[in-house]
C-alpha positions in Angstrom: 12.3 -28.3 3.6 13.0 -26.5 7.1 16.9 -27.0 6.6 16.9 -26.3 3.2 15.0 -23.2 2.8 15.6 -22.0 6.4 11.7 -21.1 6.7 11.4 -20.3 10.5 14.7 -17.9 9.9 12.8 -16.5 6.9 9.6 -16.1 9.1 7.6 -18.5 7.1 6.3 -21.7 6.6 5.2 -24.6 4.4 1.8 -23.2 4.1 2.4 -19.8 3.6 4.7 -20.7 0.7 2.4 -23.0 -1.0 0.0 -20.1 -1.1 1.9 -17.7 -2.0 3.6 -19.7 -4.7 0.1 -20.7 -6.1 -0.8 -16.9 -5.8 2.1 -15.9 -8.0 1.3 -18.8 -10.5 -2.4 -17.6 -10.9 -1.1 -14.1 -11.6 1.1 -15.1 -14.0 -0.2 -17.8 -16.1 -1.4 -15.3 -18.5 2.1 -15.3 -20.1 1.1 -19.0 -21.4 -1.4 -17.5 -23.6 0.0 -14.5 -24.6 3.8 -15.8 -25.7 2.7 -18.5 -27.9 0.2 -15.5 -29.4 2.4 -12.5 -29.7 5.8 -14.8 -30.7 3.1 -17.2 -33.4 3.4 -13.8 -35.4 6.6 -14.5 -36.3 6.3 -17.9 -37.7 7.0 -20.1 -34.8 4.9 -22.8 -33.9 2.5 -21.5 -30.9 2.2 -24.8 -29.6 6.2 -26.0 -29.4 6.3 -22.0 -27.6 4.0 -22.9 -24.9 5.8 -26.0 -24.1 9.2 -24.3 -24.4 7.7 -21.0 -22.1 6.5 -23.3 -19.9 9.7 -25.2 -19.4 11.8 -22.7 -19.2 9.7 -20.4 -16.8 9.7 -23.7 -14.4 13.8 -24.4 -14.6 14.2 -20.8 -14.1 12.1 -21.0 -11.0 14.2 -24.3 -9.8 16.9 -22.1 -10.4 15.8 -19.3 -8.3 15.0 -21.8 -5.3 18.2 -23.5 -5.7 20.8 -20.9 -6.5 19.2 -18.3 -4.4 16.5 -19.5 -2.2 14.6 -16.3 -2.9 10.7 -16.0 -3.9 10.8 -14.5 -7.1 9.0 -16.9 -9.7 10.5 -16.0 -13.7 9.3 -16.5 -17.3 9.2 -14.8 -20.5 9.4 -11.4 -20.0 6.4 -9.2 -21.5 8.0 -6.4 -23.4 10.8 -8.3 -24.2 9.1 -10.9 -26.3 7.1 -7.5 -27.9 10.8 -6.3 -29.3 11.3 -9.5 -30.2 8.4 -9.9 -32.4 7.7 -6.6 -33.8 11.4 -5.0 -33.9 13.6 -7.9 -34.5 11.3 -10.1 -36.6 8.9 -7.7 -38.4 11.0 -4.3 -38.0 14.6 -5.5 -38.9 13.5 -8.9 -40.9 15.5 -10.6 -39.1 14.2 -14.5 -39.0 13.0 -15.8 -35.2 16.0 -18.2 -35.7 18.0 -15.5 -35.4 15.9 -13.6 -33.3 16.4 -16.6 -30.9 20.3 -16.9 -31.5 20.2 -13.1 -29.9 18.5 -14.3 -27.3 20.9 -17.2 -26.7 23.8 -14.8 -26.9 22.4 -12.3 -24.4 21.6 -15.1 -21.9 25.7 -16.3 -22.4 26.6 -12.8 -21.7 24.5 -12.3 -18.9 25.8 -15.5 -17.0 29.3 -14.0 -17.4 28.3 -10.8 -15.7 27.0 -12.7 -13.1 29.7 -14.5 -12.4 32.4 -11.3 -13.0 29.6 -9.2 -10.3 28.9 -6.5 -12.5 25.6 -6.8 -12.1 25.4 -7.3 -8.7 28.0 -4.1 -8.7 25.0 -1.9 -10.6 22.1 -3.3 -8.0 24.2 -2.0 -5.0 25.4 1.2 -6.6 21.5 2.1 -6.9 21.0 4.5 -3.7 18.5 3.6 -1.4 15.8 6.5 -2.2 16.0 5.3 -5.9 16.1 1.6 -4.6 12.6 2.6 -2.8 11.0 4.6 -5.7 11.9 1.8 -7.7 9.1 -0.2 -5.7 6.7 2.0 -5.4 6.9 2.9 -9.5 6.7 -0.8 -9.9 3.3 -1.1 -7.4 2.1 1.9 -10.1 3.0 0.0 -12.6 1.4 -3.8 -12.1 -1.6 -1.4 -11.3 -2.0 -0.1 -14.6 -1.1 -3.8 -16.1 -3.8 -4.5 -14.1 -7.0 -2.0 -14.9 -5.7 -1.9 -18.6 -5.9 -6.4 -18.7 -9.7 -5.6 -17.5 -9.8 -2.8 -20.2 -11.2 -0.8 -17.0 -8.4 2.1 -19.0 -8.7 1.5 -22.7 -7.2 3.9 -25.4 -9.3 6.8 -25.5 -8.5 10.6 -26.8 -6.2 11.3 -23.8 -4.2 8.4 -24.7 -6.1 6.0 -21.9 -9.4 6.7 -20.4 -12.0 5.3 -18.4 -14.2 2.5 -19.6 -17.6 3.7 -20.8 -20.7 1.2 -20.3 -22.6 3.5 -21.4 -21.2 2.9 -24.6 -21.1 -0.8 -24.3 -24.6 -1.1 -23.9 -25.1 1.3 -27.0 -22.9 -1.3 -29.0 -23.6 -4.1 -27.8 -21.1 -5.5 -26.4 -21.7 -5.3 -22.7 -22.4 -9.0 -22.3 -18.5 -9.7 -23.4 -16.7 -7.0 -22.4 -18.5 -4.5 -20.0 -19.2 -7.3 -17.7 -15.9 -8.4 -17.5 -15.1 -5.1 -16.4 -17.7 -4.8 -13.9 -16.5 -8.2 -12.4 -12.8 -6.9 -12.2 -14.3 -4.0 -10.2 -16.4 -6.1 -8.2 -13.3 -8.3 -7.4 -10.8 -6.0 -6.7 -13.5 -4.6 -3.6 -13.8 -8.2 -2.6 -10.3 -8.5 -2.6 -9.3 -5.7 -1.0 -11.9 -6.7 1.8 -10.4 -9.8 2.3 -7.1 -8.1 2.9 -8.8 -5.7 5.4 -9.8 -8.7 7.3 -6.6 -10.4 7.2 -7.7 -13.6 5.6 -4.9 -16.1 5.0 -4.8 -16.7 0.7 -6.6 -13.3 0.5 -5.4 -12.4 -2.8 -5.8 -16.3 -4.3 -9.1 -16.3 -2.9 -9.9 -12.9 -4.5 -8.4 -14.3 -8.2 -10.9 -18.1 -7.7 -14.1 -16.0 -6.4 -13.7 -13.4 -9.3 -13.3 -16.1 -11.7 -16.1 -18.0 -9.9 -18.5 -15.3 -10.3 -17.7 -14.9 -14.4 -18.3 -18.3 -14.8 -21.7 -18.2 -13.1 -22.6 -14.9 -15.5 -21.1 -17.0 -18.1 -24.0 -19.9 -17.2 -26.4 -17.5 -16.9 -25.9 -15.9 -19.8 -24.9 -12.2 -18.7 -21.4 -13.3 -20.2 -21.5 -14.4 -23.6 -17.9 -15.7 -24.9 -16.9 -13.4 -28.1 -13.4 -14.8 -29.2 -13.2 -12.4 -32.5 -12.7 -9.8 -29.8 -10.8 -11.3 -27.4 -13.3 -13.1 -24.9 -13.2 -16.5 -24.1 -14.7 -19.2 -22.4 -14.0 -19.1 -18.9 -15.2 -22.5 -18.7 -12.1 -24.7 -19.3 -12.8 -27.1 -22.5 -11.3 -30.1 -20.5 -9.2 -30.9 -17.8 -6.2 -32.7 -19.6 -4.7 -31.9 -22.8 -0.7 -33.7 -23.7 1.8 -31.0 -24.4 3.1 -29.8 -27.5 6.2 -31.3 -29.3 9.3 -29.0 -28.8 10.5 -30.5 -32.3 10.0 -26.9 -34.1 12.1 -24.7 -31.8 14.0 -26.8 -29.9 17.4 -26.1 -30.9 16.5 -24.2 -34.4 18.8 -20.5 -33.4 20.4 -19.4 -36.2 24.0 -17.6 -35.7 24.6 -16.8 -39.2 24.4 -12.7 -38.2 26.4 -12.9 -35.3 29.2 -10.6 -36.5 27.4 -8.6 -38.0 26.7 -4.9 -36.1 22.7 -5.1 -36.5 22.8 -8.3 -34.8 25.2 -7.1 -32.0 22.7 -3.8 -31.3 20.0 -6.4 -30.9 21.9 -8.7 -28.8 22.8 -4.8 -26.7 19.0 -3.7 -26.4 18.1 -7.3 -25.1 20.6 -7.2 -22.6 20.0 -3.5 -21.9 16.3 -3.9 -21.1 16.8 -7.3 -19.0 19.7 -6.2 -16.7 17.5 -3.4 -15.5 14.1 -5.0 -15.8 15.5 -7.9 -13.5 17.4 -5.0 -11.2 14.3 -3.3 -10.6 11.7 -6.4 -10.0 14.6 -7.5 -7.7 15.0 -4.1 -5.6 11.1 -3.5 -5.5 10.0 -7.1 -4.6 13.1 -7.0 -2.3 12.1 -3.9 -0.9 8.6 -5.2 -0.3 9.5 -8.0 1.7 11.9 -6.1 3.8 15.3 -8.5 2.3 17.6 -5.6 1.9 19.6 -5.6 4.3 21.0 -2.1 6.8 22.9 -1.0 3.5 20.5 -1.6 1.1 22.0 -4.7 -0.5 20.2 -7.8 -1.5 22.1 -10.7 -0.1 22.4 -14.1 -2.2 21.8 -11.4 -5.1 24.5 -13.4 -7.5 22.5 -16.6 -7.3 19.0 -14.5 -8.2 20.9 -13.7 -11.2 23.0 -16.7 -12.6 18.9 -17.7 -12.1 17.6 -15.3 -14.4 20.7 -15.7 -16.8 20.4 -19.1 -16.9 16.5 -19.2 -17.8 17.0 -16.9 -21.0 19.8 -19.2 -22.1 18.0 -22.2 -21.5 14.7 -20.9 -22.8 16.5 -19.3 -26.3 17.3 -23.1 -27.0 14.0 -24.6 -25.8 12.7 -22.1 -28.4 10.7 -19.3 -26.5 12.4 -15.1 -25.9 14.2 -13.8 -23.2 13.1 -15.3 -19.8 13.4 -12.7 -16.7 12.1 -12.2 -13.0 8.3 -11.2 -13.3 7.0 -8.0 -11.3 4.1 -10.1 -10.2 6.3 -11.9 -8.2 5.3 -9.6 -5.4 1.2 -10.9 -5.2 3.2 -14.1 -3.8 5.4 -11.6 -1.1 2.6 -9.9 -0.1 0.6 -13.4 0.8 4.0 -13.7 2.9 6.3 -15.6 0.6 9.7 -15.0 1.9 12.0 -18.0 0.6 12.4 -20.3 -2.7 9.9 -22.8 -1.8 7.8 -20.6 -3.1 9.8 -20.4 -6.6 9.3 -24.2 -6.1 5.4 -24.4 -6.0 5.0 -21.7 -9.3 7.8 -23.8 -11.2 6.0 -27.2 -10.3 2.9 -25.4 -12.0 4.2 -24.7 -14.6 5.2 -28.2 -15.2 1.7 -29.1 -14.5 0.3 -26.5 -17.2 2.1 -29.0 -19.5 -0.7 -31.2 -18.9 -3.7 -29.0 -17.5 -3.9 -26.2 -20.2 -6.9 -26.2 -20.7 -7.0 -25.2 -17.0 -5.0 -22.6 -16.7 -5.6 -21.0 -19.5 -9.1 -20.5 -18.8 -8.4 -18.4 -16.4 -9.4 -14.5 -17.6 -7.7 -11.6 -17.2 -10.0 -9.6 -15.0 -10.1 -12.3 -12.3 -6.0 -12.0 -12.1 -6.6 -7.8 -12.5 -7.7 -7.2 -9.1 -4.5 -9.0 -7.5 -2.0 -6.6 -9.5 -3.9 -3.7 -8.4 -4.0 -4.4 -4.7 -0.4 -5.7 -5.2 0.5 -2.5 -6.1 -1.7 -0.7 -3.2 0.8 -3.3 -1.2 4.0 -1.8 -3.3 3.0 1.9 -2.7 3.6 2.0 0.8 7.2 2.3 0.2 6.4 5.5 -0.3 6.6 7.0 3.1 9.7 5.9 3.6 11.3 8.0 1.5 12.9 11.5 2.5 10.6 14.0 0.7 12.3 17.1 3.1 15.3 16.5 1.2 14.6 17.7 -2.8 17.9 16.4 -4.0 16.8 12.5 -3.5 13.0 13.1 -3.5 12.9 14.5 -7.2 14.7 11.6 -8.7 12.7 9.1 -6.4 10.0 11.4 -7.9 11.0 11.3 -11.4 11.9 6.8 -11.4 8.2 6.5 -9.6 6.4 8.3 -12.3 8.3 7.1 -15.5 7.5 3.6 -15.3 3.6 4.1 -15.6 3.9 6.8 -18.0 6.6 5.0 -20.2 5.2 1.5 -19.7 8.6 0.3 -18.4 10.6 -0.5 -15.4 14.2 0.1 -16.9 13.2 3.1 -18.6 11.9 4.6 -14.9 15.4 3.0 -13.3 17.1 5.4 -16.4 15.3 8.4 -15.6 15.9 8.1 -12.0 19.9 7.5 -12.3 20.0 10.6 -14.6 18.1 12.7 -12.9 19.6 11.8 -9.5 23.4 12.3 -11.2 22.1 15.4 -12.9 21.0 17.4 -10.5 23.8 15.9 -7.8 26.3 17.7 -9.9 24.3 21.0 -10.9 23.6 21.4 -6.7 27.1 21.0 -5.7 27.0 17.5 -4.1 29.2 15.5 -6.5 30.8 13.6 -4.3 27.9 12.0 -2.9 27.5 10.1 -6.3 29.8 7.2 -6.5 31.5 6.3 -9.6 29.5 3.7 -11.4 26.5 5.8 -11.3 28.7 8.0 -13.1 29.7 5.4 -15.6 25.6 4.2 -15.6 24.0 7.8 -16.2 26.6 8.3 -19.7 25.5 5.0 -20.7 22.0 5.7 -20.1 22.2 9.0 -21.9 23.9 6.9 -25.0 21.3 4.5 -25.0 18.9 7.6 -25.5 20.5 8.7 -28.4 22.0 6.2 -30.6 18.9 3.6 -29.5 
């Protein structure tokens, strides 16, 4: 494992990567519920889409390891498998064959770009104050995943608002979910404490003790399991469950629609959304763990991609939607993961989920809240290395880091902050400092705006 992964070059060891790679697994293994869920709206079989999601999120971690040797764990991307349910499927009518076939096409194209560079040719053209903004908009944004999975921010008046247990009390329904709130809280200062005194597995140990502490209310009966609403069991039914049969997705794309211009725009706003999705978990988990290197380039960059190309193709047939580099790769970074033995551990889990559901899918979302919010405390620090003296890179840094918690995306922040960073470049007279293809990405941006 030494020669392979070069650990002591990559300051790390076994250890440390087992950890870490659990750490990102724990954080993460919330997709298992929530793809089978959100994609079983469109008719496909929830239990053949756990199987395939688990799958494919473990051969696109192999791939990661392998191709790349980078810590950055992959699986189906949330927001992507949204458009595919409610804007392919419901929106257009399109069926989730064909849904998938999009998804299969996308993944083809993707492993041509990474081959041809292109993609690698958009990550370096980022500059390095956007490349920084992008990681601290990122830390903003696993935050907010983070209070809203403990509905410690729920929809309120002002769009989101604080929690009110006042409320929950009045209506009853503090034993499901106003606990569950308080023990995120109470986790995330237990976590954070264990950061403060440097213990090794801090944020693991943070996830396990909060978990540990709703099962005890849930024995003591100050948590009382409501699953019309949403809360579950945190005690797992069993240990062992077999896995699904892949029989109802495996192989069922349909590519009846693939001249057709509806299904090319699909095929477009998958690829769209992924490229800079992937770009900006890339940069800002890069950026975390210091791998850039003096001119703000990631090396072994192509393989990280063919990785993530290769996953979406291989998941579209195994019968799950677009599979892509998770932003909560960085809980596993910041416990000091730092090569793909890391990628390694999370895929093995997720071969393991095959077999330990029950498990893993006990585990609640406000025990796995207070790692994504001290993640992003982690993520935010890249925020005094930027130049705020100089107004023409600070505003755009400015502009990415606030768009992707306010429009509940990372390549929508990335957009903003290319266009805003062209923009004002050529209004202030410094046009030469912008190099070509962020030129050639700002008009496509601004396209995308208005014929998407």
């Amino acid at each position: 494992m030494e020669q392979f992964f070069r650990l002591k070059e990559n300051h790390s060891n076994v250890r440390t990567e087992l950890i870490a790679g659990i750490t990102t697994f724990m954080t993460m293994a919330y997709i298992l519920a929530v793809n089978p869920n959100l994609l079983g709206k469109t008719g496909m079989d929830g239990g053949a889409v756990f199987t395939a999601t688990a799958l494919a999120s473990a051969i696109g971690c192999f791939a990661m390891a392998l191709l790349a040797n980078l810590p950055f764990a992959l699986s189906a991307g949330m927001g992507l498998n949204a458009y595919f349910t409610y804007s392919v499927c419901m929106g257009m009518g399109y069926s989730w064959e064909v849904a998938l076939a999009a998804v299969c096409v996308e993944g083809l194209i993707f492993i041509l770009l990474s081959l041809t560079n292109v993609r690698e040719a958009i990550f370096n053209a980022i500059p390095g104050e956007l490349k920084l903004a992008v990681s601290v908009g990122i830390g903003l944004f696993i935050t907010f995943i983070g209070l809203q999975n403990a509905h410690v921010v729920v929809d309120g008046a002002t769009l989101v608002t604080l929690f009110s247990f006042k409320e929950a009390i009045t209506t009853g329904t503090f034993a499901s979910e106003g606990i569950t709130v308080l023990l995120a809280l109470i986790g995330t200062l237990i976590t954070s404490l264990l950061v403060i005194k440097n213990v090794k597995g801090n944020i693991l140990l943070g996830i396990l003790i909060t978990w540990g502490l709703g099962i005890l209310c849930q024995l003591t009966g100050l948590y009382v399991p409501n699953p019309e609403a949403g809360f579950y069991s945190l005690i797992p039914a069993s240990l062992i469950a077999m896995p699904a049969s892949l029989a109802p997705t495996f192989m069922k794309m349909d590519f009846s629609n693939v001249l057709s211009v509806n299904f090319l725009v699909v095929v477009f706003s998958f690829l769209f959304v992924d490229i800079f999705d992937t770009l900006g978990t890339l940069i800002g988990c890069a950026s975390k763990a210091d791998m850039l290197d003096k001119d703000g380039k990631l090396p072994r960059i192509k393989g990280a991609l063919l990785a993530d190309a290769i996953g979406t193709t291989v998941g579209a047939v195994l019968g799950t939607s677009t599979i892509t580099t998770f932003v909560e790769s960085s809980s596993g970074i910041a416990e000091g993961a730092r090569t793909g033995l890391s990628s390694i551990v999370v895929g093995g889990l997720f071969l393991l989920s095959l077999f330990f559901s029950p498990v893993f899918l006990a585990i609640p979302s406000f025990a796995t809240a207070p790692a994504l919010i001290v993640v992003g405390f982690f993520m935010m620090q890249q925020v005094a290395k930027i130049d705020w003296n100089n107004m023409l890179t600070a505003i755009p840094a400015f502009i990415c880091i606030f768009a992707m918690p306010f429009a509940y995306s990372i390549s929508e922040g990335i957009a903003f902050g290319i266009i805003s960073y062209t923009v004002l470049h050529l209004a202030g007279g410094k046009a030469k400092k912008v190099t070509p293809l962020m030129y050639v990405l700002t008009v496509i941006f601004i396209l995308k705006y208005i014929f998407l």
